[in-house]
C-alpha positions as CSV (number, residue, x, y, z in Angstrom):
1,X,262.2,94.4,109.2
2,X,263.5,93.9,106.2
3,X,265.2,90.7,103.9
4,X,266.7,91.6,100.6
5,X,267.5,88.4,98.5
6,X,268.0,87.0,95.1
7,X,266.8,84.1,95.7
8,X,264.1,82.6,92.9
9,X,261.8,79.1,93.0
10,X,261.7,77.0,95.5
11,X,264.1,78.6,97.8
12,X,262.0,82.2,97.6
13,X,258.7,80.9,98.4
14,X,259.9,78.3,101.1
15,X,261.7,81.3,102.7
16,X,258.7,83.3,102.3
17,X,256.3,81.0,104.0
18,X,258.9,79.8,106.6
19,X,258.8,83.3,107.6
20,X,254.9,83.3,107.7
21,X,255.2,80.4,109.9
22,X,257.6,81.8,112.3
23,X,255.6,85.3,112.8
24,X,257.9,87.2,110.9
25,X,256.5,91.1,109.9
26,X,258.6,91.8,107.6
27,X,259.2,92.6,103.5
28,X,260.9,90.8,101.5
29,X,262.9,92.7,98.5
30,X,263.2,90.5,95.1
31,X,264.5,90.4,91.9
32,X,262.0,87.0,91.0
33,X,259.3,87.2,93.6
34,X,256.7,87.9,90.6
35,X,257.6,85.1,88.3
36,X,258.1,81.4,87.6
37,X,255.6,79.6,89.9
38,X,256.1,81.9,92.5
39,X,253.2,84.0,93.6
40,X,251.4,80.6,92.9
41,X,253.8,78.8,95.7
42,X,253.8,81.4,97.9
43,X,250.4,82.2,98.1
44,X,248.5,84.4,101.1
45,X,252.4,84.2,102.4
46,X,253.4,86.7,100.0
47,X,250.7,89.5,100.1
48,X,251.6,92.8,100.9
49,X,255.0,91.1,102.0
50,X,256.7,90.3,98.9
51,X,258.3,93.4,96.8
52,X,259.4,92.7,93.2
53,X,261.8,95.1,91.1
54,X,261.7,94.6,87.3
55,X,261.6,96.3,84.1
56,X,258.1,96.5,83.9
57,X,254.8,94.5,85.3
58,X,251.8,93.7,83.3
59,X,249.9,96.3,85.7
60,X,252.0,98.9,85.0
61,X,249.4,101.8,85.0
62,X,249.6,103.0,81.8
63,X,247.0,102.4,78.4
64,X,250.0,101.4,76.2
65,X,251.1,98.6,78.5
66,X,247.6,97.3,79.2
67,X,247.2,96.9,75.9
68,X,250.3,95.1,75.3
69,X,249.4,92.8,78.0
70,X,246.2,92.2,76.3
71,X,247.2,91.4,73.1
72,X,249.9,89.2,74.5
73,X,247.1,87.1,76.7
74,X,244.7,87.3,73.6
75,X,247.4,85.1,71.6
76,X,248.9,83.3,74.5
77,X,245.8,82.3,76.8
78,X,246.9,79.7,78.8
79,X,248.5,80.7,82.1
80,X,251.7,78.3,81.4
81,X,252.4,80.5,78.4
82,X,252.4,83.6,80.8
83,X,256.5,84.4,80.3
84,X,256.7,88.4,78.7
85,X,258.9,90.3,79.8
86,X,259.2,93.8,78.3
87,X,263.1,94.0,78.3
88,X,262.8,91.3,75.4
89,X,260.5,93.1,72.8
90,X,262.9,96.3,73.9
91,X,265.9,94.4,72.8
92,X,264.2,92.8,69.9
93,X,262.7,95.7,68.4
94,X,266.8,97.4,69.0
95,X,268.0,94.8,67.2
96,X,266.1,95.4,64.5
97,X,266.6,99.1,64.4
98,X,270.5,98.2,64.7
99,X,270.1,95.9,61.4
100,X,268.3,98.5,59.8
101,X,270.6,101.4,60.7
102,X,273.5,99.5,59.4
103,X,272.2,97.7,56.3
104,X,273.4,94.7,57.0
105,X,273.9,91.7,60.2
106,X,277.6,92.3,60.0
107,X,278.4,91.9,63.6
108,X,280.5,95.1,63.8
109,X,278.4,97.3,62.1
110,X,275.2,96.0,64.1
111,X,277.3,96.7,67.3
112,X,278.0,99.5,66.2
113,X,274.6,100.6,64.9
114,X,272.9,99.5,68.5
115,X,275.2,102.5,70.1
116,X,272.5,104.5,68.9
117,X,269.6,102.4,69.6
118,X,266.7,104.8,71.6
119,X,263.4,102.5,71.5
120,X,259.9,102.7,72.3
121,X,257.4,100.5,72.6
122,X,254.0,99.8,74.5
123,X,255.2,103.1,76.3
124,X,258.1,102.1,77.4
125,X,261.5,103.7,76.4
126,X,264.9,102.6,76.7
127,X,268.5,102.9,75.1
128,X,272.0,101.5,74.9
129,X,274.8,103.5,76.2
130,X,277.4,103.8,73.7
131,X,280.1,103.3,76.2
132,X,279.8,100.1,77.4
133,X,276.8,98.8,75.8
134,X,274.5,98.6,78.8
135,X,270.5,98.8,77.8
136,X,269.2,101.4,79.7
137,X,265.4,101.5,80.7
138,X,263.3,102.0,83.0
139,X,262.8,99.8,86.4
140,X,259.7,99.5,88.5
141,X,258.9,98.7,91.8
142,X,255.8,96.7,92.8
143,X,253.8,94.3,95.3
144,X,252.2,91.2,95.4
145,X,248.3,91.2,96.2
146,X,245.5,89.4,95.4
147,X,244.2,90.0,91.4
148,X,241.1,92.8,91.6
149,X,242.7,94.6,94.0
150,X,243.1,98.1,93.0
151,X,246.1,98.0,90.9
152,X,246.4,95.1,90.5
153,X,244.2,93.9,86.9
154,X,246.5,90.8,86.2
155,X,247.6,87.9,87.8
156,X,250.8,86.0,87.6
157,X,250.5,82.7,85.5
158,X,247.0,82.4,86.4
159,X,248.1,82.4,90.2
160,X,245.3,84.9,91.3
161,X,248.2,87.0,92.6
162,X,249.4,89.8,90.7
163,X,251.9,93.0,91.4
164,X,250.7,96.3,91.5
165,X,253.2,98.9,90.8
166,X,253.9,101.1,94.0
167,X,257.2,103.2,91.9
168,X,258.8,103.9,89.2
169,X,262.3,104.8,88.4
170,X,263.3,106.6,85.4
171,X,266.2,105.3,83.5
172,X,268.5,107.8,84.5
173,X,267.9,107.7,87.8
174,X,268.8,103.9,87.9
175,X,271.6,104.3,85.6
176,X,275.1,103.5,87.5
177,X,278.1,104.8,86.6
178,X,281.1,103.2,84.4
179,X,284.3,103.0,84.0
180,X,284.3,100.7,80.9
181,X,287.1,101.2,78.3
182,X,285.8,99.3,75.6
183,X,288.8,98.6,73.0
184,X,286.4,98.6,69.6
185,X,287.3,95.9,66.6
């Protein structure tokens, strides 16, 4: 019923339409079924079939991400250049606040400084935990399907597939536990 992999590239989309071929119903469960040539490779193979988890999808239904998504396509037009991924503006704009916080780019006291990191951005939210430095945010959970479906605004790389967002998990709820015993400088 069901195939969860990690496989990425080539190997997800041959394994996708090799299933296609052989009759097989099922869903597959990704970590990279939305990006990198993908949905493009996999085609009519991967509608409805392939499930993607990430940080965040450009048709993540909110105003504040649409218009991130815009402004990033508005700058970067061509479907090569379509590689955004909201963890990295997260972490970037942390960074910054970490820099900030401790008045300097002293290693230790940015470290330090990014134990406190809470960010925001194109309505998204995340922060580090203190105790072993893990960025917390949130995860979402979508399909593939053909762009102008309902959901489903943008495509992937200009693939005409996209991923419409079918959950979302709070950081919280994702969040595993630790037993990290981070010995500090």
């Amino acid at each position: 019923q069901a195939v969860i992999t990690g496989n990425w590239g080539n190997d997800l989309t041959l394994l996708v339409k090799a299933a296609r071929e052989v009759g097989f119903e099922g869903t597959f469960y990704t970590f990279y079924g939305n990006a990198l040539g993908a949905p493009a490779a996999m085609g009519e193979a991967g509608i409805g079939k392939v499930v993607a988890v990430a940080d965040w999808f450009p048709n993540t239904p909110t105003r504040e991400s649409e218009a991130f998504y815009q402004a990033f396509r508005q700058r970067f037009p061509k479907p090569e250049d379509d590689y955004v991924h909201m963890r990295m503006q997260l972490m970037i704009e942390s960074l910054a606040q970490a820099i900030e916080r401790a008045g300097s780019t002293d290693a230790k006291a940015v470290a330090t400084a990014l134990e406190k990191t809470e960010v925001s951005f194109a309505g998204q939210s995340a922060r580090m935990r203190a105790a072993d430095h893990q960025f917390q945010q949130p995860l979402a959970v979508a399909v593939m399907d053909k762009v102008g479906t309902p959901g489903v605004k943008f495509d992937v790389e200009g693939s005409g597939y996209g991923f419409r967002v079918v959950r979302s998990v709070k950081p919280e709820q994702a969040e595993m536990p630790h037993s990290c015993n981070m010995v500090r400088p």
